[in-house]
C-alpha positions in Angstrom: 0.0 0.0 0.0 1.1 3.7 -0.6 0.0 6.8 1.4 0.5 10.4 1.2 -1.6 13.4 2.7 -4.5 14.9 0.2 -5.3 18.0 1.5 -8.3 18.1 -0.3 -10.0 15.1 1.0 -7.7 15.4 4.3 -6.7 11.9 4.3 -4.0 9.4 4.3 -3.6 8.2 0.0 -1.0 6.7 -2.0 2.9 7.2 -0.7 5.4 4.3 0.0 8.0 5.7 2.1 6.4 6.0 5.2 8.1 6.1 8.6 6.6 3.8 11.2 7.3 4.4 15.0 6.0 1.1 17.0 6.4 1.3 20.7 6.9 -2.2 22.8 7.6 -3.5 19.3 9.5 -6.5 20.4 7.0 -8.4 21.6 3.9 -10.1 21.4 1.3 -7.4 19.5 3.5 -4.6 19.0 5.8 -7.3 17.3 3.2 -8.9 15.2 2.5 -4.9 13.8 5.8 -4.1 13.2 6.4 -7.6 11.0 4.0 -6.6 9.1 5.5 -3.2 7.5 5.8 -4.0 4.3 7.5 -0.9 2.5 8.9 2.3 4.4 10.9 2.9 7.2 10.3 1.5 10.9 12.0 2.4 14.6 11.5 -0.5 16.7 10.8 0.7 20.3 12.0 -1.9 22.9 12.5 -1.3 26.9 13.9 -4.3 27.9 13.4 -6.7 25.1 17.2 -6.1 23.1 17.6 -9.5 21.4 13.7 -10.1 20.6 13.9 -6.1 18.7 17.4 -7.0 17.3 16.1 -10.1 15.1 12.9 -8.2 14.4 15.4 -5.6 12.9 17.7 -7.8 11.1 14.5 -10.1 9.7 13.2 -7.1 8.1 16.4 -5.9 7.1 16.6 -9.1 5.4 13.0 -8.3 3.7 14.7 -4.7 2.2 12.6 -2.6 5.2 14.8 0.1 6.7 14.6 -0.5 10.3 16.4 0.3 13.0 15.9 -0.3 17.0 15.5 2.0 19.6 15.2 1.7 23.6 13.5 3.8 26.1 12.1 3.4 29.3 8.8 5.1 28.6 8.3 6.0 32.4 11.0 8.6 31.9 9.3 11.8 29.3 13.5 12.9 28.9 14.0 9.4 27.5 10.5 9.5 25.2 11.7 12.5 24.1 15.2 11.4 22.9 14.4 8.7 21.1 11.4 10.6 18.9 14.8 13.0 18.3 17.1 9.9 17.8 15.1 8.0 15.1 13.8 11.0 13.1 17.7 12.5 13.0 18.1 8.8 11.0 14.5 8.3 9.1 13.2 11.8 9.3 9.6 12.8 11.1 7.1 10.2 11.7 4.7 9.2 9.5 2.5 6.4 11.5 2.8 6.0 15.4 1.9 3.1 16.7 1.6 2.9 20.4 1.6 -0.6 21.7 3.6 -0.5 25.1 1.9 -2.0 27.9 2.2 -3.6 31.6 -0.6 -5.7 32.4 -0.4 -7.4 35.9 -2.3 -8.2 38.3 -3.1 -5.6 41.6 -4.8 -5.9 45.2 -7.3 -3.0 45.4 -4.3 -1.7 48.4 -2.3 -1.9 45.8 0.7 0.7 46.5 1.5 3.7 45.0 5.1 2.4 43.1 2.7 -0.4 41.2 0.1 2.5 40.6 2.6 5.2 38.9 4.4 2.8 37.3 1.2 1.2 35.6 0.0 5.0 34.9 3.5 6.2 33.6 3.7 3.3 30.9 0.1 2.6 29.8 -1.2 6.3 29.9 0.9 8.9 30.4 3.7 8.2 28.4 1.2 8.2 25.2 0.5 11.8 26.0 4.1 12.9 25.7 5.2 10.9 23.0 2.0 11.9 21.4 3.4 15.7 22.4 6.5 15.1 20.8 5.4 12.9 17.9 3.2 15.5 17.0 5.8 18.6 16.2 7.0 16.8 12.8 3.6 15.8 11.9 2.2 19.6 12.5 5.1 20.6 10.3 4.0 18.4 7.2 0.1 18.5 8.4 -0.6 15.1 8.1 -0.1 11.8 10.2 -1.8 9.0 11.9 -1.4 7.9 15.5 -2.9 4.3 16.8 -2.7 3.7 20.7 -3.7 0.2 21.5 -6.2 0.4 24.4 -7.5 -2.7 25.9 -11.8 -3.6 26.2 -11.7 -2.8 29.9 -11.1 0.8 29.5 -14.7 0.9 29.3 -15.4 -1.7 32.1 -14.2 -2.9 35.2 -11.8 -6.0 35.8 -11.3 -7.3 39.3 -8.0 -7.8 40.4 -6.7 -5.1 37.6 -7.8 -1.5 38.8 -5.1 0.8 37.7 -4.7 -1.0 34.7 -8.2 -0.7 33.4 -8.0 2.6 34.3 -5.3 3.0 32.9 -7.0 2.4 29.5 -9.7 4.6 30.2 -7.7 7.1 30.6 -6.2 6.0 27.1 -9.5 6.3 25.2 -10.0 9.7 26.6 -6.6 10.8 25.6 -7.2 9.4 21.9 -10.3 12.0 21.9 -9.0 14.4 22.7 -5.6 14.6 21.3 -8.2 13.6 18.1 -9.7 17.1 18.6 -7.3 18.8 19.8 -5.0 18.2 15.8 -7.6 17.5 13.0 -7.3 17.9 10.6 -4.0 17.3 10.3 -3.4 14.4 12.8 -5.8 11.5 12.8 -5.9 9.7 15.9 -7.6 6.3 17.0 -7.5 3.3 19.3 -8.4 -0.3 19.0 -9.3 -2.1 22.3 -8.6 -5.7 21.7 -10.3 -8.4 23.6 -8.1 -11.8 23.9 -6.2 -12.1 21.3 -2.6 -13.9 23.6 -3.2 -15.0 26.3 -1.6 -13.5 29.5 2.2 -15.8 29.9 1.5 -18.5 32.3 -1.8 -19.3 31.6 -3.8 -22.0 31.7 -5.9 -24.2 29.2 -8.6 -23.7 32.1 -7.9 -19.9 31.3 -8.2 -20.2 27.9 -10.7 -21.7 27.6 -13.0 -19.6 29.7 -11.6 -16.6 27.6 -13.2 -18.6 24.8 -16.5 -19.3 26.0 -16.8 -15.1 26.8 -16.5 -14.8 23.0 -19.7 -14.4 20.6 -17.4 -15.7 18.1 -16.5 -18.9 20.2 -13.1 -18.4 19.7 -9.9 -16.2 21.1 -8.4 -13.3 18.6 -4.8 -13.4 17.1 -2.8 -11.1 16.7 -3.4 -11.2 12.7 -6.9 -9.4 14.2 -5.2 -6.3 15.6 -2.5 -5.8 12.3 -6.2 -5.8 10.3 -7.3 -3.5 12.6 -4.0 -1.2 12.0 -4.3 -1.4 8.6 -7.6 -0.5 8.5 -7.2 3.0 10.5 -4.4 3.8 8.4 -5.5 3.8 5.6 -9.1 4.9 6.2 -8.9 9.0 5.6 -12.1 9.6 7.2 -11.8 8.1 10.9 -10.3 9.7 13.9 -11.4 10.1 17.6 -12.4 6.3 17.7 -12.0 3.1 19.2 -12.2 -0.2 17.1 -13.2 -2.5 19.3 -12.0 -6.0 18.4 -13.3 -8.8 20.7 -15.3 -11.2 18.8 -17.9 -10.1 20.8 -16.8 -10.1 24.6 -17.8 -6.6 24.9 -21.0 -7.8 24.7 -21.2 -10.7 27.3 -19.1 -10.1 30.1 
């Protein structure tokens, strides 16, 4: 696919050089996304995960994609910051920001304030600011899309995970406003996915009550949330939304 900014239509058309900026991009979703660049440039965020982003890099490499890693701790804004200037100073401004960084753990409702901001600094707050900073190339050009992946309970409770549903709340707000806040220039979405991995450690017992919660009768894949990326990028008249992609949860839990 190709995309470029019409200014007539304002929306996302046919260019093939693209720069692509996928956060947590290592692993699990934000991995699957970032395999599935096909033309452009991509920075690879990673945190922790060096040798997981490395081979991602050198696979798609290997597929002609310029890539190149990147690592942040996303709890520090200096360190967000940097690495927007770090990759652009190689690829140039950001085209397509993907946010996909996430801690997802368990919490007692006395949980303490360390596990709180930590959960707040990655999953929320650090979207705003490298939103922020994103933003100042893409202004410059007027256009550019930003994804943040949200989760299905940012719009409902789940015991045992407070502060991380709200978390993603918080998220789907943020994606509204930020959506307000830079149209028409900046077209900005979510997508909440329901199960689509399973948390590590899991159990078949797990699974397959995630399963029966379905309308579908089945769990997601990750193949469900690169459709859903696709989509929203190259849809030039959607922004200020959340795709929903559950196979139905939403619906029965």
């Amino acid at each position: 696919m190709r995309y470029a900014w019409d200014s007539d239509s304002v929306s996302f058309m046919c260019e093939n050089n693209l720069h692509w900026f996928i956060t947590g991009a290592g692993r699990r979703v934000g991995r699957a996304i970032a395999e599935r660049v096909s033309n452009g440039r991509l920075s690879a965020h990673f945190h922790t995960s060096s040798d997981a982003t490395g081979d991602l890099v050198t696979r798609l490499t290997a597929r002609g994609i310029k890539a190149q890693a990147v690592q942040a701790d996303l709890r520090g804004t200096d360190q967000i910051r940097q690495s927007v200037g770090q990759v652009e100073s190689v690829f140039g401004c950001i085209d397509v920001l993907v946010h996909s960084a996430s801690v997802f753990y368990k919490t007692q409702i006395q949980v303490d304030e360390n596990r709180w901001d930590e959960i707040m600094a990655v999953n929320l707050r650090s979207g705003f600011f490298l939103a922020q900073r994103v933003a100042e190339g893409m202004l410059k050009k007027k256009r550019g899309v930003m994804i943040f992946l949200a989760d299905i309970f940012g719009d409902r409770p789940l015991k045992h995970f407070t502060p991380y549903s709200v978390s993603k709340g918080g998220l789907l707000h943020l994606v509204r406003n930020l959506a307000n806040e830079w149209g028409p220039y900046i077209r900005v979405n979510a997508i909440s996915p329901g199960t689509v991995l399973m948390r590590e450690g899991s159990s078949d017992e797990e699974a397959m009550r995630a399963t029966r919660k379905t309308l579908l009768g089945r769990l997601g894949s990750t193949q469900d949330v690169v459709n859903a990326v696709q989509f929203l990028v190259e849809n030039g008249y959607i922004t200020g939304q959340n795709l929903v992609v559950d196979g139905g949860a939403s619906l029965v839990l």
